[in-house]
NUDOVO-357835 format. One record per residue: x, y, z of N, C-alpha, C in turn; residue in three letters. Coordinates in Angstrom, 2 decimals. Last residue first. Example, Ala and Ser with C-alpha at 12.3 -4.5 7.8 and 13.67 -1.06 7.14 Angstrom:
<rec n_x="12.85" n_y="-2.25" n_z="7.08" ca_x="13.67" ca_y="-1.06" ca_z="7.14" c_x="12.90" c_y="0.03" c_z="7.87" rest="SER"/>
<rec n_x="13.19" n_y="-5.69" n_z="7.80" ca_x="12.30" ca_y="-4.50" ca_z="7.80" c_x="13.20" c_y="-3.30" c_z="7.80" rest="ALA"/>
***
This chain:
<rec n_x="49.54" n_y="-24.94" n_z="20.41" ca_x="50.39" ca_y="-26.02" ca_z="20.54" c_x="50.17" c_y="-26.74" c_z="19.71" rest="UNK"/>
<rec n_x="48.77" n_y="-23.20" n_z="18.15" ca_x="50.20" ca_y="-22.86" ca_z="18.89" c_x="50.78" c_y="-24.28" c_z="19.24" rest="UNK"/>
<rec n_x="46.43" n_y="-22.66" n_z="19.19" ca_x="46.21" ca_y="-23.14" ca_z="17.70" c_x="47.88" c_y="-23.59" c_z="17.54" rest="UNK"/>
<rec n_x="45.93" n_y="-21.95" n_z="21.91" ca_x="45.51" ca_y="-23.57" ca_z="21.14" c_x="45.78" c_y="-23.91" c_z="20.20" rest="UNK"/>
<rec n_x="47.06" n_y="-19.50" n_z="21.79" ca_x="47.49" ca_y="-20.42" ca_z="22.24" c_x="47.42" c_y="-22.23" c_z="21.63" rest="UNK"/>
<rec n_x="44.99" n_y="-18.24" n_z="20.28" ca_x="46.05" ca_y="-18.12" ca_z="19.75" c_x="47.03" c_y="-19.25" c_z="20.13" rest="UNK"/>
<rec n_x="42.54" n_y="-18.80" n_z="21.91" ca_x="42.44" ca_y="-19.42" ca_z="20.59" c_x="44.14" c_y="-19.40" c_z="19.77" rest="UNK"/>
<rec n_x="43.52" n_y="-16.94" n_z="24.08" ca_x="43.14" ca_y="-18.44" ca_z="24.09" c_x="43.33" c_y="-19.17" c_z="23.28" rest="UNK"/>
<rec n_x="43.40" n_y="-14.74" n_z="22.94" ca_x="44.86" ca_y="-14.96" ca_z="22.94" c_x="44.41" c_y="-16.31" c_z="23.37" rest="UNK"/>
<rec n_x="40.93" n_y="-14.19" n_z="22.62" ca_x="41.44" ca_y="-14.51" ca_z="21.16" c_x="43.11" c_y="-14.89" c_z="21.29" rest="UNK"/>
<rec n_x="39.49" n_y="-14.16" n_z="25.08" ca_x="39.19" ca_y="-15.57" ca_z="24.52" c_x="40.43" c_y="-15.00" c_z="22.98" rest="UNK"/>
<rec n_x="40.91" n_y="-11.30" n_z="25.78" ca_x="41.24" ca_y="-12.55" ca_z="26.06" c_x="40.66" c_y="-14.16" c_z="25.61" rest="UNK"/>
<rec n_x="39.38" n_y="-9.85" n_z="23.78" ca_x="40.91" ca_y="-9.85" ca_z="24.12" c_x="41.66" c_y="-11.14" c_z="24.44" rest="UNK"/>
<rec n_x="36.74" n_y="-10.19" n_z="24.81" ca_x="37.45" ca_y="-10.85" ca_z="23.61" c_x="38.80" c_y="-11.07" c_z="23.30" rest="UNK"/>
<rec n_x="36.82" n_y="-8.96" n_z="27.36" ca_x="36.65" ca_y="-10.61" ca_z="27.16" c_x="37.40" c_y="-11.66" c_z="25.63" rest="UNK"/>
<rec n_x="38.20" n_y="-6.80" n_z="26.63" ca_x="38.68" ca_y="-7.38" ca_z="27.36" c_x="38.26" c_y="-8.93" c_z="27.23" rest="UNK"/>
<rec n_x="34.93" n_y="-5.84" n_z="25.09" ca_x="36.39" ca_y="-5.56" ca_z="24.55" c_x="37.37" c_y="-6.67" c_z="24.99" rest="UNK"/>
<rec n_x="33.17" n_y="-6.13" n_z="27.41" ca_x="33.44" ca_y="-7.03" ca_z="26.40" c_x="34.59" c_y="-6.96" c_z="25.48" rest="UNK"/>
<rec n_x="34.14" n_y="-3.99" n_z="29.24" ca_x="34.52" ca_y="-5.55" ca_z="29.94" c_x="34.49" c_y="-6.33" c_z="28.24" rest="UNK"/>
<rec n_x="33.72" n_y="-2.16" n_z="27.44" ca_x="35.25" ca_y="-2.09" ca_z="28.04" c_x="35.75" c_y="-3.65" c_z="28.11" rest="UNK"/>
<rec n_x="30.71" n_y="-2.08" n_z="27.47" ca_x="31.98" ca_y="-2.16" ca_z="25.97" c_x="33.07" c_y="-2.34" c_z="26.61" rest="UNK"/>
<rec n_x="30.16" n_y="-1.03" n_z="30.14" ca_x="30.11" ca_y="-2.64" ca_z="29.16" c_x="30.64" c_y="-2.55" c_z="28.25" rest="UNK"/>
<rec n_x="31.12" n_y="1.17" n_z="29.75" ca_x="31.86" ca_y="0.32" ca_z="31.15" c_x="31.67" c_y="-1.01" c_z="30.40" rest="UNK"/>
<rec n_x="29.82" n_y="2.54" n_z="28.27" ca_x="31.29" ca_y="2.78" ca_z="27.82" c_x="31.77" c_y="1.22" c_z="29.01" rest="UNK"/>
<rec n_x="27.24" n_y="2.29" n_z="29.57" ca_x="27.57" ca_y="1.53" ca_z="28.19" c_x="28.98" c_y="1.54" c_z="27.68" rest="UNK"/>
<rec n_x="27.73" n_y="3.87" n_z="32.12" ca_x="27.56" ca_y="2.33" ca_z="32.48" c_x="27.40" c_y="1.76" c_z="30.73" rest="UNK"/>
<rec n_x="27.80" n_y="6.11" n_z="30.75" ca_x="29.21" ca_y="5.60" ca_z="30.97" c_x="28.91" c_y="4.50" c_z="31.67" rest="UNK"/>
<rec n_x="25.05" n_y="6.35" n_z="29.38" ca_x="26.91" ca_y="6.85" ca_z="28.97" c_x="27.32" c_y="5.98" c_z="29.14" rest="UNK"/>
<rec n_x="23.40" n_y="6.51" n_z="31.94" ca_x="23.63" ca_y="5.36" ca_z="31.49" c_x="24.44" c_y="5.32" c_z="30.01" rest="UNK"/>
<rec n_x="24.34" n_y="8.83" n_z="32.90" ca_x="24.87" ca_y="7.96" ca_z="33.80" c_x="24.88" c_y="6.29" c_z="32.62" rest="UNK"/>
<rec n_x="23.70" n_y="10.90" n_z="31.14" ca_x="25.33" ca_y="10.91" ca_z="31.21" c_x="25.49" c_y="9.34" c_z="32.07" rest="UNK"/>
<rec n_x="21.13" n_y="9.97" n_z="31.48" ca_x="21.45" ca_y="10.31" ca_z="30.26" c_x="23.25" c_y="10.08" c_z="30.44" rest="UNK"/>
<rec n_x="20.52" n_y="11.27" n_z="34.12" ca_x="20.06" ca_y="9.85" ca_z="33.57" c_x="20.63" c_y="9.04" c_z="32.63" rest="UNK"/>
<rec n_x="20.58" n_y="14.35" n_z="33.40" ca_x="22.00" ca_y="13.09" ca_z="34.78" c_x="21.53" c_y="11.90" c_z="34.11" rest="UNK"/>
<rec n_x="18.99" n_y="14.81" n_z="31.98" ca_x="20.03" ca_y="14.81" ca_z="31.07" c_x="21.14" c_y="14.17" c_z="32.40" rest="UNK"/>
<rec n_x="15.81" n_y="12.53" n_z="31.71" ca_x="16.93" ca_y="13.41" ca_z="32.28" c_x="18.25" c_y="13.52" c_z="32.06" rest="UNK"/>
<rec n_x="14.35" n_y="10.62" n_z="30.04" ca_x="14.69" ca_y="10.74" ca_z="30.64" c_x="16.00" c_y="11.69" c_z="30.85" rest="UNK"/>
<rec n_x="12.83" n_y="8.27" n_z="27.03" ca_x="12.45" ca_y="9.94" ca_z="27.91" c_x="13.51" c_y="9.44" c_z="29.64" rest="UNK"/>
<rec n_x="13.46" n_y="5.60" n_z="26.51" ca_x="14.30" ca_y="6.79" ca_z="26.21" c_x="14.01" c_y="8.23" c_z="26.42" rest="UNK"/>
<rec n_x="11.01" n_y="4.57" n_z="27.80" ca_x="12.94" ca_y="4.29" ca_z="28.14" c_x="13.53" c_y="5.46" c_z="27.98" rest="UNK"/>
<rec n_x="8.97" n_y="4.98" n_z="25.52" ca_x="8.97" ca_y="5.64" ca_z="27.22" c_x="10.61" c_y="5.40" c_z="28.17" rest="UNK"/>
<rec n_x="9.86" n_y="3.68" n_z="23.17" ca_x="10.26" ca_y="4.69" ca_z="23.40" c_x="10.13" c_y="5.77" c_z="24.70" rest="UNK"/>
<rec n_x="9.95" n_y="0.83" n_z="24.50" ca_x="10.85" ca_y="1.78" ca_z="24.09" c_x="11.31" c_y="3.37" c_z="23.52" rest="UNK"/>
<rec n_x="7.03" n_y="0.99" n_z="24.32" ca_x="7.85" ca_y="0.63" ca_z="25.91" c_x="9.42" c_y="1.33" c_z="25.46" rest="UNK"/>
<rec n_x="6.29" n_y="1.25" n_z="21.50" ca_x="5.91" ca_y="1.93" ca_z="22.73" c_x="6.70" c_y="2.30" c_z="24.01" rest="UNK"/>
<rec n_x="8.18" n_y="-0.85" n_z="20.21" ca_x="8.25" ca_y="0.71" ca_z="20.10" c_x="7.67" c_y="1.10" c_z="20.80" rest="UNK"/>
<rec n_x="6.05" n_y="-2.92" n_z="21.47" ca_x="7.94" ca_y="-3.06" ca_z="21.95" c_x="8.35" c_y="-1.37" c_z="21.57" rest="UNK"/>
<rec n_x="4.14" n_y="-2.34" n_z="19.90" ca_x="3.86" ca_y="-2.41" ca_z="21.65" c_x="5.43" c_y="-2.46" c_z="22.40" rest="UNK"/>
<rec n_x="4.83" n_y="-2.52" n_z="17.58" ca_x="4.36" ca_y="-1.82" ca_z="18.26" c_x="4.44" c_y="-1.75" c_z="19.57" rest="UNK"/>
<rec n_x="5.54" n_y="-5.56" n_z="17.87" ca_x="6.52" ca_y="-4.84" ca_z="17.62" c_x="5.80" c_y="-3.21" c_z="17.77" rest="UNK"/>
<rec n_x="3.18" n_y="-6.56" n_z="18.55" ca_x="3.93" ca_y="-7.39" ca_z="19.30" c_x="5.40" c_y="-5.94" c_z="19.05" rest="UNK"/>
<rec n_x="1.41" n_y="-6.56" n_z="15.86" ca_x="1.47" ca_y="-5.52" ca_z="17.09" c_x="2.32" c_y="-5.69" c_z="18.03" rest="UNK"/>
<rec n_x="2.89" n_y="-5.24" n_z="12.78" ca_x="2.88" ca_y="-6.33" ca_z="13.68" c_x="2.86" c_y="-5.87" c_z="15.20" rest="UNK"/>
<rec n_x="0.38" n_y="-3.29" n_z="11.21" ca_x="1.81" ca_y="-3.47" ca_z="11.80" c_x="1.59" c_y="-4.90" c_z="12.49" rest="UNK"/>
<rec n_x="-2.26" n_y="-2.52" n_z="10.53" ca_x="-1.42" ca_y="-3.89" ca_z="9.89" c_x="-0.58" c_y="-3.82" c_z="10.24" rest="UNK"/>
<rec n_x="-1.55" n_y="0.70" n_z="11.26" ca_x="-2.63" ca_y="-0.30" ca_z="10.96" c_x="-2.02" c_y="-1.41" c_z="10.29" rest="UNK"/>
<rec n_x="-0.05" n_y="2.82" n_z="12.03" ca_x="-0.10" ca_y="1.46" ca_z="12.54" c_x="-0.88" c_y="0.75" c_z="12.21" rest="UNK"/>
<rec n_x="0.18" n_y="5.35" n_z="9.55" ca_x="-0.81" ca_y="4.08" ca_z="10.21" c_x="-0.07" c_y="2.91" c_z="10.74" rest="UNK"/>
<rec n_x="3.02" n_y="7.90" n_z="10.19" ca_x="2.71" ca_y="6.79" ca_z="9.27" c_x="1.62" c_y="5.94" c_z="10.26" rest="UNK"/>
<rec n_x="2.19" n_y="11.38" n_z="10.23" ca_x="2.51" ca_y="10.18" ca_z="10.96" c_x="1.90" c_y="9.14" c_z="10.19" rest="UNK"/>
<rec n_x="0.95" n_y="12.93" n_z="8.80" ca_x="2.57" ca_y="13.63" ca_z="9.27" c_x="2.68" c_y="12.30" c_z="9.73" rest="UNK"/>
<rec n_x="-0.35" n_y="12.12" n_z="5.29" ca_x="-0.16" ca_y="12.36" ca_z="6.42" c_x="0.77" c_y="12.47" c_z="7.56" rest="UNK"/>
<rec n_x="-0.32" n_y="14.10" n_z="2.72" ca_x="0.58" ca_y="13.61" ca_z="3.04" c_x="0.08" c_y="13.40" c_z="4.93" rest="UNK"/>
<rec n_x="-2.98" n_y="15.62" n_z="0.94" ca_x="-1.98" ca_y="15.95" ca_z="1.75" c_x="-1.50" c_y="14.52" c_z="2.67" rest="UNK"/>
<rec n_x="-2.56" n_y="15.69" n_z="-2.89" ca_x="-3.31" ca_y="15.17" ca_z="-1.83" c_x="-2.30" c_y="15.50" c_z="-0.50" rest="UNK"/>
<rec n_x="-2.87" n_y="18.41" n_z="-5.25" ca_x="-2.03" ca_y="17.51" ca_z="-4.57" c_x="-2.39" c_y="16.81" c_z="-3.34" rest="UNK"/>
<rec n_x="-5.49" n_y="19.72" n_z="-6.94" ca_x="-4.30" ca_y="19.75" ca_z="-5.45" c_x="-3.43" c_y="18.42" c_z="-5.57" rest="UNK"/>
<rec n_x="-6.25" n_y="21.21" n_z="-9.71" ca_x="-5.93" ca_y="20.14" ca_z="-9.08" c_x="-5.53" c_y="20.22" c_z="-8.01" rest="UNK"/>
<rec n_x="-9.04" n_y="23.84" n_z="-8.99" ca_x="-7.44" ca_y="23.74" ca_z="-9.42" c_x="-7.14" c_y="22.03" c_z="-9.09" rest="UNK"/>
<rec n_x="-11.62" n_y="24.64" n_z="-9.66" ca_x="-11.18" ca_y="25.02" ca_z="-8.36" c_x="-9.33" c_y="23.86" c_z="-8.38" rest="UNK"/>
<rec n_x="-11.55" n_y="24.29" n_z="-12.36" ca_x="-12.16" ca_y="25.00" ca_z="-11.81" c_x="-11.64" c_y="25.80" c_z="-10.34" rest="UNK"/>
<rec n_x="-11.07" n_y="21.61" n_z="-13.27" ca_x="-9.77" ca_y="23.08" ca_z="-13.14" c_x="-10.40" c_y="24.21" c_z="-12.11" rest="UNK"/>
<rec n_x="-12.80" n_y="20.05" n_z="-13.14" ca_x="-11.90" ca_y="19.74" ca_z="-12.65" c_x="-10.79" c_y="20.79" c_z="-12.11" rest="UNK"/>
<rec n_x="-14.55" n_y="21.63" n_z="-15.51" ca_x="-14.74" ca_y="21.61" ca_z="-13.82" c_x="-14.26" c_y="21.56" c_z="-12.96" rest="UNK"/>
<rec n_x="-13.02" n_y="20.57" n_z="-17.53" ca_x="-12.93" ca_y="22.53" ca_z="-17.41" c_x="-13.72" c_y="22.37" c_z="-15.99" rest="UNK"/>
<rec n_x="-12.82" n_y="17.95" n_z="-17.96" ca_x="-12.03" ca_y="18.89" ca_z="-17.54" c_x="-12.16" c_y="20.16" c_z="-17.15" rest="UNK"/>
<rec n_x="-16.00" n_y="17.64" n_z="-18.51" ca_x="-15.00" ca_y="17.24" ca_z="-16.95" c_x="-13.68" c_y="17.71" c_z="-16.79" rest="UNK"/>
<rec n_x="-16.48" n_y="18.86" n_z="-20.69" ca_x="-16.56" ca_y="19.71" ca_z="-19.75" c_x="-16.34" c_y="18.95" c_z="-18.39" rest="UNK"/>
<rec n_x="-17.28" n_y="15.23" n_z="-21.99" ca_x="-17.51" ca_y="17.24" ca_z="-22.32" c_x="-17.44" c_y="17.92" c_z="-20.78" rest="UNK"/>
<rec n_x="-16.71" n_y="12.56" n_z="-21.98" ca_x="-15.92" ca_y="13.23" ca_z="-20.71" c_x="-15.96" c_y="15.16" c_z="-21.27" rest="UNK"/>
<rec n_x="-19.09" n_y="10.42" n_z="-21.50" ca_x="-18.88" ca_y="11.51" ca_z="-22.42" c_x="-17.88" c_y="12.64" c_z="-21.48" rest="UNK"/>
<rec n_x="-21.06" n_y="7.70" n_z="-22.67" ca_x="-19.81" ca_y="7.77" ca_z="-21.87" c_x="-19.37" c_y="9.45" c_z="-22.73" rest="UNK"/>
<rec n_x="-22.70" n_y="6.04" n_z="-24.02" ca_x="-22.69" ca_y="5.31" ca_z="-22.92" c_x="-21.62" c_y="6.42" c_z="-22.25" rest="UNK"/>
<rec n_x="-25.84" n_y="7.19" n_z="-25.04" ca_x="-24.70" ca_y="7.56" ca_z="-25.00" c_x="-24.06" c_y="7.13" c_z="-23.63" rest="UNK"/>
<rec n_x="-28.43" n_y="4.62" n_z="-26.97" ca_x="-27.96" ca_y="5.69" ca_z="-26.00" c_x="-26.47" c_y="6.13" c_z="-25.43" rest="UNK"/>
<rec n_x="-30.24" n_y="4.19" n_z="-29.65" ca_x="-29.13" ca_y="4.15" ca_z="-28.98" c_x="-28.73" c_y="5.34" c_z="-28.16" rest="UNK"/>
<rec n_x="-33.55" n_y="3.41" n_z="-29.97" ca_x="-32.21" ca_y="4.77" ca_z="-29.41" c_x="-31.57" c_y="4.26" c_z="-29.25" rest="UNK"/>
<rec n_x="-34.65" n_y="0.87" n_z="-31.99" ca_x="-34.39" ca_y="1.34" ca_z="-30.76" c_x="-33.15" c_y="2.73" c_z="-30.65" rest="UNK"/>
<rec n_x="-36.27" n_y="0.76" n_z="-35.08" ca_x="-34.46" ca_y="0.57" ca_z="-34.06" c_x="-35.54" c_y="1.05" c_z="-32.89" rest="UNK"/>
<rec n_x="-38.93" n_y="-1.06" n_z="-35.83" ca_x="-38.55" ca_y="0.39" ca_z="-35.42" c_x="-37.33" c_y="0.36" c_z="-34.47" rest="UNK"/>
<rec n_x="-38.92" n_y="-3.38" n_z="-38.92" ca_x="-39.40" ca_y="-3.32" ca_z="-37.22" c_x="-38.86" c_y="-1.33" c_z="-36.72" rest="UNK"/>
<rec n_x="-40.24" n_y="-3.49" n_z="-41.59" ca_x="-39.68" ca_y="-2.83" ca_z="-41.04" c_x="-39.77" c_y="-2.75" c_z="-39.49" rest="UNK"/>
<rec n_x="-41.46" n_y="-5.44" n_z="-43.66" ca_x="-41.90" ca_y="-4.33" ca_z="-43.05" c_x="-40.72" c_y="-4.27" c_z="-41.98" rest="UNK"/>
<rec n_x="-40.88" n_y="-6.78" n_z="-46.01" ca_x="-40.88" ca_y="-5.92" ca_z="-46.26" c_x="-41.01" c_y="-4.80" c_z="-44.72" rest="UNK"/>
<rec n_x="-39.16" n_y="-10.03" n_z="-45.87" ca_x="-40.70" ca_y="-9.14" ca_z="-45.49" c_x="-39.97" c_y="-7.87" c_z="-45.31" rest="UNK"/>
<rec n_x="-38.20" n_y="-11.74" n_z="-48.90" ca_x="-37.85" ca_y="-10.97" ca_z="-47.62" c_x="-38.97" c_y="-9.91" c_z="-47.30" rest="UNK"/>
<rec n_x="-39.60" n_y="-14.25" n_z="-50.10" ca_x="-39.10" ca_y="-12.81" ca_z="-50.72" c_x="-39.39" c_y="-12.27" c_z="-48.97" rest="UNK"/>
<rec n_x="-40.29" n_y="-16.61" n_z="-50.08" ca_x="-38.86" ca_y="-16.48" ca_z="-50.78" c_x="-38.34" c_y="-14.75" c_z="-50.06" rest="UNK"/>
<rec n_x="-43.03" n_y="-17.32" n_z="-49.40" ca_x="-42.05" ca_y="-17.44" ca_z="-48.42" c_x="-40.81" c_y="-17.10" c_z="-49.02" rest="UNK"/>
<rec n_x="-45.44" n_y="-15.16" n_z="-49.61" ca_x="-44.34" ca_y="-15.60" ca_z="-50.16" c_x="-43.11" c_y="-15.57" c_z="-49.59" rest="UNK"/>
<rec n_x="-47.43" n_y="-15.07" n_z="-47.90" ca_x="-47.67" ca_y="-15.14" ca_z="-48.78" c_x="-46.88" c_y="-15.33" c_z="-49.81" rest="UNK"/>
<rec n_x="-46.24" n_y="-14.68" n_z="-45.03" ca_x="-47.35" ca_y="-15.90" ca_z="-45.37" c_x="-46.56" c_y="-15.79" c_z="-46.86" rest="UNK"/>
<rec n_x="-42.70" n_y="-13.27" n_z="-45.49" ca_x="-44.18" ca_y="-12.94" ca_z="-45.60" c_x="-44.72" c_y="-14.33" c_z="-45.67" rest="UNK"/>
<rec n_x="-40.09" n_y="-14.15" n_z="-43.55" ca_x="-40.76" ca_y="-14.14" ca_z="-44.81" c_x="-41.95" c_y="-13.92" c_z="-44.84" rest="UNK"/>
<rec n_x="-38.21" n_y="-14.30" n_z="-41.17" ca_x="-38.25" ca_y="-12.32" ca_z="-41.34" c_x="-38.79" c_y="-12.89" c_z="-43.39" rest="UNK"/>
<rec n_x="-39.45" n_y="-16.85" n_z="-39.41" ca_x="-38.47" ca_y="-15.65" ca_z="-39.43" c_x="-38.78" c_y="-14.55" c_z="-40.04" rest="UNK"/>
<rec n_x="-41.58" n_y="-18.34" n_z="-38.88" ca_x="-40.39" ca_y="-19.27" ca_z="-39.49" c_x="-39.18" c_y="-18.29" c_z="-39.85" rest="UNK"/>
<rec n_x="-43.47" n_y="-17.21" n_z="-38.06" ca_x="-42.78" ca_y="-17.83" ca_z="-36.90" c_x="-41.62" c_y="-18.75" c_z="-37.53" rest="UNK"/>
<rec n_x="-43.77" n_y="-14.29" n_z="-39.98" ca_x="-44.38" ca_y="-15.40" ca_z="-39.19" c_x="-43.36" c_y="-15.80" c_z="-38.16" rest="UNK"/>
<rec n_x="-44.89" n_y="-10.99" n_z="-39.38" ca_x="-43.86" ca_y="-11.92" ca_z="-39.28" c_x="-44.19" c_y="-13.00" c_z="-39.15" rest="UNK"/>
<rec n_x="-47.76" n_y="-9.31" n_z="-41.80" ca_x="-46.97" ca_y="-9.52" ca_z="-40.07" c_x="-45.74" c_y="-10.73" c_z="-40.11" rest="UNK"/>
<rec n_x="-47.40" n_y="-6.37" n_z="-43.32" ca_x="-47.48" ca_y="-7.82" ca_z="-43.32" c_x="-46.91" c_y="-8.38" c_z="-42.02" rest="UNK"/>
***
């Protein structure tokens, strides 16, 4: 009996539910994890390898480019090395001394 257009009732009697039968459709298999493990093992999990040097990528380049220049500074010769030592022991000395003396300043002022 064919369907009409008023839903799922025969012409011939609109009460009684039509009898015929439309045909499902397959349902199909959305998802099936058989034998992704036993492949997976197959040739073993690894561990991913670690790269030896961290990406400059997205750094701030302004500070790159300052680690560059700084680190070409710090290549230099072991005389190079002892000299600029003791020209940093020489500046610590004078600032030591400066403070020395601005704190007996402040001692004074506070005095009179």
């Amino acid at each position: 009996l064919p369907i009409s257009q008023e839903g799922r009732r025969s012409p011939a009697n609109p009460r009684s539910p039509c009898r015929v039968k439309q045909a499902a459709m397959a349902k199909s298999k959305n998802h099936t994890g058989h034998n992704q493990i036993y492949k997976n093992h197959r040739n073993g999990i690894k561990k991913t390898r670690r790269p030896r040097q961290m990406s400059m990528r997205g750094m701030n380049c302004r500070f790159i480019r300052n680690q560059a220049f700084a680190k070409r500074g710090m290549k230099c010769t072991p005389e190079e090395k002892e000299e600029r030592l003791a020209a940093q022991k020489e500046a610590q000395k004078r600032i030591e001394e400066k403070k020395k003396v601005e704190k007996e300043q402040r001692l004074k002022e506070l005095q009179k």
